[in-house]
N, CA, C and O atoms as a GROMACS GRO file, in nm:
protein
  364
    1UNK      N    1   0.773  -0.286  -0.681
    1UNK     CA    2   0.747  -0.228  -0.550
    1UNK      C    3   0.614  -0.155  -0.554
    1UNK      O    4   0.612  -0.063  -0.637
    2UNK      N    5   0.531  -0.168  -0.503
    2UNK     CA    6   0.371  -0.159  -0.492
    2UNK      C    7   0.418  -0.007  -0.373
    2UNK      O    8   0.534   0.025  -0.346
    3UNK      N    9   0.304   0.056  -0.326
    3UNK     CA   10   0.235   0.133  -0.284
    3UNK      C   11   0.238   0.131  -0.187
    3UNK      O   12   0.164   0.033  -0.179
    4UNK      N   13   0.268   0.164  -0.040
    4UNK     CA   14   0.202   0.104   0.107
    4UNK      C   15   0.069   0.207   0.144
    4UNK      O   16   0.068   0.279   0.244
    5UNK      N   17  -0.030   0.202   0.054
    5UNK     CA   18  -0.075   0.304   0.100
    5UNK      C   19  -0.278   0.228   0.039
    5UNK      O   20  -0.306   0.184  -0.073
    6UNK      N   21  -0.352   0.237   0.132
    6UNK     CA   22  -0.525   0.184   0.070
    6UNK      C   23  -0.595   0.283   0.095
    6UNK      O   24  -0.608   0.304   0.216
    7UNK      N   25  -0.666   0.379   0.001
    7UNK     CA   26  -0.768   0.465   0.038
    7UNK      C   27  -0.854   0.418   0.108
    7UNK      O   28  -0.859   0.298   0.134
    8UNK      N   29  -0.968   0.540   0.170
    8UNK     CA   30  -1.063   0.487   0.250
    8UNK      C   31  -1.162   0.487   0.102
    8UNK      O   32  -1.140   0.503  -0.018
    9UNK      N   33  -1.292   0.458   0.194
    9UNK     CA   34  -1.422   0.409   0.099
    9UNK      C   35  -1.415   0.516   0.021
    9UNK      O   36  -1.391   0.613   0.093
   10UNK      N   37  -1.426   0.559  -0.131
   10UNK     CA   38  -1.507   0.622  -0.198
   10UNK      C   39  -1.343   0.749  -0.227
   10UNK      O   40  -1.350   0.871  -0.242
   11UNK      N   41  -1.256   0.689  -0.227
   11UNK     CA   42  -1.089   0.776  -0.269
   11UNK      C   43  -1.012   0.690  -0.340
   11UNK      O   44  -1.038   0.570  -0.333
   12UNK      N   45  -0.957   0.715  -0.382
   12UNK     CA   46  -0.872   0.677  -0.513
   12UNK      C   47  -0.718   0.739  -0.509
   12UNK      O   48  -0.706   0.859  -0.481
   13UNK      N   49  -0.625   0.677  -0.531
   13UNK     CA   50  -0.454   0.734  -0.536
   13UNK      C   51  -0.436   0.739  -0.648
   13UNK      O   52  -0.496   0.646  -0.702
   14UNK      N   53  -0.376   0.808  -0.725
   14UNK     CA   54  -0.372   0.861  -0.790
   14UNK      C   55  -0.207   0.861  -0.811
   14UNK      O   56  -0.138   0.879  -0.710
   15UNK      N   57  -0.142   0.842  -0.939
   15UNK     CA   58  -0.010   0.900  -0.981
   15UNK      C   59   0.003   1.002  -1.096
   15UNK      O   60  -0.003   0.953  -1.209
   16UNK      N   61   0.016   1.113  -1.091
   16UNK     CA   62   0.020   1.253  -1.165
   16UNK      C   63   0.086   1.188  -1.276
   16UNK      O   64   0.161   1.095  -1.246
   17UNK      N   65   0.070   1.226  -1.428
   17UNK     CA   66   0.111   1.202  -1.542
   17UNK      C   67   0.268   1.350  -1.500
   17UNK      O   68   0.261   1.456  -1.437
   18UNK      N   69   0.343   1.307  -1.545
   18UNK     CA   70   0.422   1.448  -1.531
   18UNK      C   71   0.404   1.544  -1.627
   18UNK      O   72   0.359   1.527  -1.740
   19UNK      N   73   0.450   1.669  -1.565
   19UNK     CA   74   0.388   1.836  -1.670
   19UNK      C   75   0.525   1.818  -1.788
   19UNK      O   76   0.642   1.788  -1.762
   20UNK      N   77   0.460   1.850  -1.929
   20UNK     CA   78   0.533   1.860  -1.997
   20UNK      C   79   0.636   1.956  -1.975
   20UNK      O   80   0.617   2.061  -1.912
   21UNK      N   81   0.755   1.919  -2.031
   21UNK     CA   82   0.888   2.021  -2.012
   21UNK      C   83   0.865   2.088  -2.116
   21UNK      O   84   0.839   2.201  -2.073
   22UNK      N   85   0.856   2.091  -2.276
   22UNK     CA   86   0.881   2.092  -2.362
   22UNK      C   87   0.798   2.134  -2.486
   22UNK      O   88   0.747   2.047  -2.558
   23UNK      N   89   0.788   2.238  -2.506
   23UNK     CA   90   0.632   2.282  -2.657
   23UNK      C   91   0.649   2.146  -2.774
   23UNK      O   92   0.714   2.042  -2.766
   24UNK      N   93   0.593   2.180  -2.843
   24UNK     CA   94   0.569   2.074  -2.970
   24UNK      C   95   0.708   2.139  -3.064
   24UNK      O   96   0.799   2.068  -3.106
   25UNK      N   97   0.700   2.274  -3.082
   25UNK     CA   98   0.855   2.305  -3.153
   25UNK      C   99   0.979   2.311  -3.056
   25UNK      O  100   1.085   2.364  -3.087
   26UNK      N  101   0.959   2.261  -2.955
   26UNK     CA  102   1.108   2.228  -2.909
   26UNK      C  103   1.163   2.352  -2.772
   26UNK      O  104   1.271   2.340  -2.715
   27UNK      N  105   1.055   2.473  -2.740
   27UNK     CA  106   1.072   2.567  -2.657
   27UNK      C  107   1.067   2.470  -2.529
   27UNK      O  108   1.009   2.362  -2.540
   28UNK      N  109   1.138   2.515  -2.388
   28UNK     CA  110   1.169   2.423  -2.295
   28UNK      C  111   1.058   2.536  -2.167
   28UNK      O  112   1.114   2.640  -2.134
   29UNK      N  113   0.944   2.516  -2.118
   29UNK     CA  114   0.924   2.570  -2.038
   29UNK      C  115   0.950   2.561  -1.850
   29UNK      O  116   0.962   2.472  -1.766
   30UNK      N  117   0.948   2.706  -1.855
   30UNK     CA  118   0.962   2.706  -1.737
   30UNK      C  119   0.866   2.692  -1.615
   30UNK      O  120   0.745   2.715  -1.616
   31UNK      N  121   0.963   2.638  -1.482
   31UNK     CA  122   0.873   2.607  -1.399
   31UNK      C  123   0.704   2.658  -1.361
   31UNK      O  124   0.596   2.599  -1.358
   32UNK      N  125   0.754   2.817  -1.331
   32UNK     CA  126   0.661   2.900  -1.324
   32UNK      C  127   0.557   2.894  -1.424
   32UNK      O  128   0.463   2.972  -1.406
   33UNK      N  129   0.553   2.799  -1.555
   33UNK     CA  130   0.463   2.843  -1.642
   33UNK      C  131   0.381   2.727  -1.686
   33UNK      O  132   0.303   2.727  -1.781
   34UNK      N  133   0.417   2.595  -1.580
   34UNK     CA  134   0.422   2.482  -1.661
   34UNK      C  135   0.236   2.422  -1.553
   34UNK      O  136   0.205   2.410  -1.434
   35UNK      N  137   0.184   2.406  -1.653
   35UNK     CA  138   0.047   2.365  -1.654
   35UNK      C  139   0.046   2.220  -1.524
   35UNK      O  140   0.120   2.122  -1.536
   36UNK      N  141  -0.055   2.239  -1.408
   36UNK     CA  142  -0.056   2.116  -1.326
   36UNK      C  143  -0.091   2.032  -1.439
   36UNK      O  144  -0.125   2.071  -1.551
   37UNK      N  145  -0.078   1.903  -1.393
   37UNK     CA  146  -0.140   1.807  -1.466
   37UNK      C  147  -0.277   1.751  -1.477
   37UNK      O  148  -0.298   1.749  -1.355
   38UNK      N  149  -0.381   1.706  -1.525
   38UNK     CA  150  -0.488   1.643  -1.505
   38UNK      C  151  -0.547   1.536  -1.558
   38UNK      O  152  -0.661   1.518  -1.599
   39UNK      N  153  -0.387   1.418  -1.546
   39UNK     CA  154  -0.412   1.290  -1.580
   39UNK      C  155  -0.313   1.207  -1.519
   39UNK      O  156  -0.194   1.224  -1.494
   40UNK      N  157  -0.388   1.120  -1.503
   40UNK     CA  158  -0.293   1.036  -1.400
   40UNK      C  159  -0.303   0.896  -1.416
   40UNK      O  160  -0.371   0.860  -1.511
   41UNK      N  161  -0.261   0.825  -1.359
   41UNK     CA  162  -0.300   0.637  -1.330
   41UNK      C  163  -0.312   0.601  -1.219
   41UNK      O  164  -0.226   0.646  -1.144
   42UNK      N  165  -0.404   0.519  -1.162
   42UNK     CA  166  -0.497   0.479  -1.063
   42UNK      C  167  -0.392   0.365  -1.037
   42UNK      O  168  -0.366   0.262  -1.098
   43UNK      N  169  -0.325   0.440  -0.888
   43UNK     CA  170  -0.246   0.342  -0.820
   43UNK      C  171  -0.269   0.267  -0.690
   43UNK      O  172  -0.175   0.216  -0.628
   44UNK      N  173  -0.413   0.260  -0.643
   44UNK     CA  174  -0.487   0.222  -0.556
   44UNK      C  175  -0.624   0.303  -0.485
   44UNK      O  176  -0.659   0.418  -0.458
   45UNK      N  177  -0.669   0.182  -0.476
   45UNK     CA  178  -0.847   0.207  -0.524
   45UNK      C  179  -0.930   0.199  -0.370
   45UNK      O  180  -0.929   0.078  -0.353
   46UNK      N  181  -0.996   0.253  -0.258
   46UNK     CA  182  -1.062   0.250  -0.178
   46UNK      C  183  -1.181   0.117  -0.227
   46UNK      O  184  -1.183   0.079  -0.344
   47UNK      N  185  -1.281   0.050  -0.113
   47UNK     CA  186  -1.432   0.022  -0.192
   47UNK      C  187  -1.518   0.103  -0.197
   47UNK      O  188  -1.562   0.181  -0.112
   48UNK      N  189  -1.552   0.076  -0.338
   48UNK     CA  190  -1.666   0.157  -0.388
   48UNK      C  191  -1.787   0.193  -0.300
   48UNK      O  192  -1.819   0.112  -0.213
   49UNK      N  193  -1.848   0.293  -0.312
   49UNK     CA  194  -1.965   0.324  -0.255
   49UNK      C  195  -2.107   0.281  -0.343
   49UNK      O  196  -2.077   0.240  -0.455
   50UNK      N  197  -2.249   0.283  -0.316
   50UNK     CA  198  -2.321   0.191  -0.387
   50UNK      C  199  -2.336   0.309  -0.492
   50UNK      O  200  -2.311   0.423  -0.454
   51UNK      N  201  -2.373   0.285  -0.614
   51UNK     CA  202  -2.394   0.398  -0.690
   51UNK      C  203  -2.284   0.445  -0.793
   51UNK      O  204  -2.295   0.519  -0.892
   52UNK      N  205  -2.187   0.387  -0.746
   52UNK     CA  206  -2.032   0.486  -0.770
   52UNK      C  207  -1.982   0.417  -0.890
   52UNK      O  208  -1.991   0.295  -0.896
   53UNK      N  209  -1.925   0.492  -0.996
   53UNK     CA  210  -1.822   0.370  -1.088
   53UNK      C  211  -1.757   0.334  -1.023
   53UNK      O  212  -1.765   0.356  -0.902
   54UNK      N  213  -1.660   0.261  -1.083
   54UNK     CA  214  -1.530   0.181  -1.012
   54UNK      C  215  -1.440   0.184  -1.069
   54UNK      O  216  -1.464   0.183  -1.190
   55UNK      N  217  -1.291   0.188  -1.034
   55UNK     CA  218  -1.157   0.190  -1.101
   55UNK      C  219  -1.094   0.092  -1.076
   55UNK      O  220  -1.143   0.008  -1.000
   56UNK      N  221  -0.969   0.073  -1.132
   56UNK     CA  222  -0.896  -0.038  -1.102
   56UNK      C  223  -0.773   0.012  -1.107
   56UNK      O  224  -0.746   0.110  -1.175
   57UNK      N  225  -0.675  -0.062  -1.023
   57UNK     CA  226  -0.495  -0.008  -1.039
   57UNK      C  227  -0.488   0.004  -1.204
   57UNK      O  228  -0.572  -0.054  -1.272
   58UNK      N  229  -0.403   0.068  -1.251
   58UNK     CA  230  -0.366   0.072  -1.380
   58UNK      C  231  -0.481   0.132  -1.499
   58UNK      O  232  -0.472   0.124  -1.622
   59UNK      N  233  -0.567   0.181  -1.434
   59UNK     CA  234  -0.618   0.268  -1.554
   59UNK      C  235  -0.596   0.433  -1.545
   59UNK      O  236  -0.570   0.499  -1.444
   60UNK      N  237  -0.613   0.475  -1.667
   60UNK     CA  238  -0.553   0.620  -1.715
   60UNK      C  239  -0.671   0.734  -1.657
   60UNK      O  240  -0.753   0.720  -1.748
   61UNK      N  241  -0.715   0.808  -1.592
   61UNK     CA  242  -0.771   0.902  -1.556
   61UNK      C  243  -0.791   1.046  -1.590
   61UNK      O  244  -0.689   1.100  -1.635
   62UNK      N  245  -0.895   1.122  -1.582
   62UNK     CA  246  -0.864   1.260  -1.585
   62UNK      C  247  -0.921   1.310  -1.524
   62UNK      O  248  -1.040   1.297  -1.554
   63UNK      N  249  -0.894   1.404  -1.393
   63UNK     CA  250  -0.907   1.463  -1.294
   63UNK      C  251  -0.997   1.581  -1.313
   63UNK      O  252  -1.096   1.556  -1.383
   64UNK      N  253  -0.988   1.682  -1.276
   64UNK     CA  254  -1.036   1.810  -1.193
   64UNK      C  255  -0.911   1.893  -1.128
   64UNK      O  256  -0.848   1.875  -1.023
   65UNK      N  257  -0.900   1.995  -1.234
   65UNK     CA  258  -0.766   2.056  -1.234
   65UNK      C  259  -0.701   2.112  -1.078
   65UNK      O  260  -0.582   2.135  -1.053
   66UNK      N  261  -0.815   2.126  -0.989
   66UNK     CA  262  -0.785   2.185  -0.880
   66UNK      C  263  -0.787   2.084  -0.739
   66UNK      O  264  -0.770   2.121  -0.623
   67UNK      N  265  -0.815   1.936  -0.792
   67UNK     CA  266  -0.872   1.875  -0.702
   67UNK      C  267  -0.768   1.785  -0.601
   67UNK      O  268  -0.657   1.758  -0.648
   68UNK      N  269  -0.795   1.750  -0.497
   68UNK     CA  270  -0.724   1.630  -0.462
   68UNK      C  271  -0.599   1.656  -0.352
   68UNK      O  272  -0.547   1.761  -0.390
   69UNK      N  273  -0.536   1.614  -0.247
   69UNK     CA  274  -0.497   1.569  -0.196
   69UNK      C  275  -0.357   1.558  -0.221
   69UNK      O  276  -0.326   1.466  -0.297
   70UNK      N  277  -0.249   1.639  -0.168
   70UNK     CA  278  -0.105   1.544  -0.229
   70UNK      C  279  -0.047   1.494  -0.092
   70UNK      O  280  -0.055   1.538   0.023
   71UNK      N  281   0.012   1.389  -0.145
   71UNK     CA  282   0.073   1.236  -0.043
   71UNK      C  283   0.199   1.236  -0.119
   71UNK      O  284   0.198   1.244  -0.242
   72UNK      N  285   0.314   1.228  -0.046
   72UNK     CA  286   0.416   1.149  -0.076
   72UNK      C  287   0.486   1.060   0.019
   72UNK      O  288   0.519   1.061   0.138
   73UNK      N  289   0.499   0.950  -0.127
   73UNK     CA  290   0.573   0.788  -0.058
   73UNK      C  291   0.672   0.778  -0.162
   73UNK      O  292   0.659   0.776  -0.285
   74UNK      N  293   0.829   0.767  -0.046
   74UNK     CA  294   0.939   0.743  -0.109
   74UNK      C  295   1.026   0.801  -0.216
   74UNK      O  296   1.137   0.789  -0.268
   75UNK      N  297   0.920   0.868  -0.222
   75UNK     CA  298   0.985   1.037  -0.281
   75UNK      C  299   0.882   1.064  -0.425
   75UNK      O  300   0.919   1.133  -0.520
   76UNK      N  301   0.775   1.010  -0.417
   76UNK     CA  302   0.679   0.971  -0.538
   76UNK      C  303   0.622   1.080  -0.481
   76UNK      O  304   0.644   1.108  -0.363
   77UNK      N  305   0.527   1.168  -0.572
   77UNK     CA  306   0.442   1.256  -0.568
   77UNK      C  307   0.283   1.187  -0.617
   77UNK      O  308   0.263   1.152  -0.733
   78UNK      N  309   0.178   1.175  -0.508
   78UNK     CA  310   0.047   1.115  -0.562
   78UNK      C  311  -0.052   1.211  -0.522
   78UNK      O  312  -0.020   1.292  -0.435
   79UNK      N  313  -0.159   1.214  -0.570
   79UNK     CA  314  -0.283   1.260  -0.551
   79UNK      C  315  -0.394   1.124  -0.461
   79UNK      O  316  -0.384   1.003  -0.478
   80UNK      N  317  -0.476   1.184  -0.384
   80UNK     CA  318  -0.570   1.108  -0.280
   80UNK      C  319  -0.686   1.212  -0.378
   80UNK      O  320  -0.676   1.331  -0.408
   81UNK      N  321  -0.775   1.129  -0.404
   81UNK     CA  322  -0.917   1.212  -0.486
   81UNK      C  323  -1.013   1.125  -0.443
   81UNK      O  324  -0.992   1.017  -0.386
   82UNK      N  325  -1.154   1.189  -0.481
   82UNK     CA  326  -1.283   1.150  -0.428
   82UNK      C  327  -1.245   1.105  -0.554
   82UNK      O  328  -1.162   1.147  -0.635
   83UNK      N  329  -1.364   0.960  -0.554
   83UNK     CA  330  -1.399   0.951  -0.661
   83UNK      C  331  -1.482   1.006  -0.762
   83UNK      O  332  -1.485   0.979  -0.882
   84UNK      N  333  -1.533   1.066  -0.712
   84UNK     CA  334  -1.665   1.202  -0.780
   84UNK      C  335  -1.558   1.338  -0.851
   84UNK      O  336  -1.605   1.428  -0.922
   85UNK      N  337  -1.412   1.325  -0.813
   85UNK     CA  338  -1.322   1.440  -0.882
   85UNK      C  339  -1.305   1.404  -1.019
   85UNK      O  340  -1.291   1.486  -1.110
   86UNK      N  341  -1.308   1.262  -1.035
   86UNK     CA  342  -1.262   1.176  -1.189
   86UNK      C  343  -1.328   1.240  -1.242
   86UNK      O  344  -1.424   1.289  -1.183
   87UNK      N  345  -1.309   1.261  -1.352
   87UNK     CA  346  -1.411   1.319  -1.460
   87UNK      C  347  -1.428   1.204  -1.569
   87UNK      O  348  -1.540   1.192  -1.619
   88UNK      N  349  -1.323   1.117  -1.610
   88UNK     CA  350  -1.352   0.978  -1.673
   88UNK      C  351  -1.201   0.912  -1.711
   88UNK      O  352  -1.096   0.973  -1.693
   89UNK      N  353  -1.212   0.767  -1.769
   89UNK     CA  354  -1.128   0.692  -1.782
   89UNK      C  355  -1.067   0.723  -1.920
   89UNK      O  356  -1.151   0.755  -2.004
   90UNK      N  357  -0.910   0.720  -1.973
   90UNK     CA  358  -0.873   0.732  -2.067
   90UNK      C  359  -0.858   0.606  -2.151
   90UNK      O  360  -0.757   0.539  -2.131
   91UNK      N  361  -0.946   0.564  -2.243
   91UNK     CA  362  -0.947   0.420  -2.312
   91UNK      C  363  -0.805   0.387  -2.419
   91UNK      O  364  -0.796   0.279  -2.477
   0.00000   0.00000   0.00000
């Protein structure tokens, strides 16, 4: 089940990586304490502007902690970002 959703020129959708629950030794944090996220996967792509990199569905991202847009479809939580918020692709 795909997306019903196409950015305009020069925006990007975005799906939030989810905030860890959980420390590395096993402490369970709480809501109030739990870090936004600032990585995501590129779940639909506007056209590029001239100049601009380019993304594609399915690559790994990292944002701009404060940036972006929230949309929800179907009970999904996404981000709408410029493309200028990316900061780069996760290889």
């Amino acid at each position: 089940m795909g997306v019903n959703f196409k950015p305009n020129q020069g925006m990007v959708l975005i799906e939030p990586k989810a905030a860890e629950t959980k420390t590395a030794s096993g402490l369970y944090i709480p809501d109030t304490a739990k870090e936004k996220p600032q990585q995501g996967k590129v779940v639909a792509v506007g056209d590029a502007k001239e100049d601009q990199a380019s993304f594609k569905e399915g690559d790994m991202v990292v944002y701009g902690k404060f940036s972006g847009t929230p949309y929800n479809q179907d009970g999904i939580e996404y981000l709408i970002l410029k493309v200028e918020d990316i900061l780069g692709t996760i290889l």
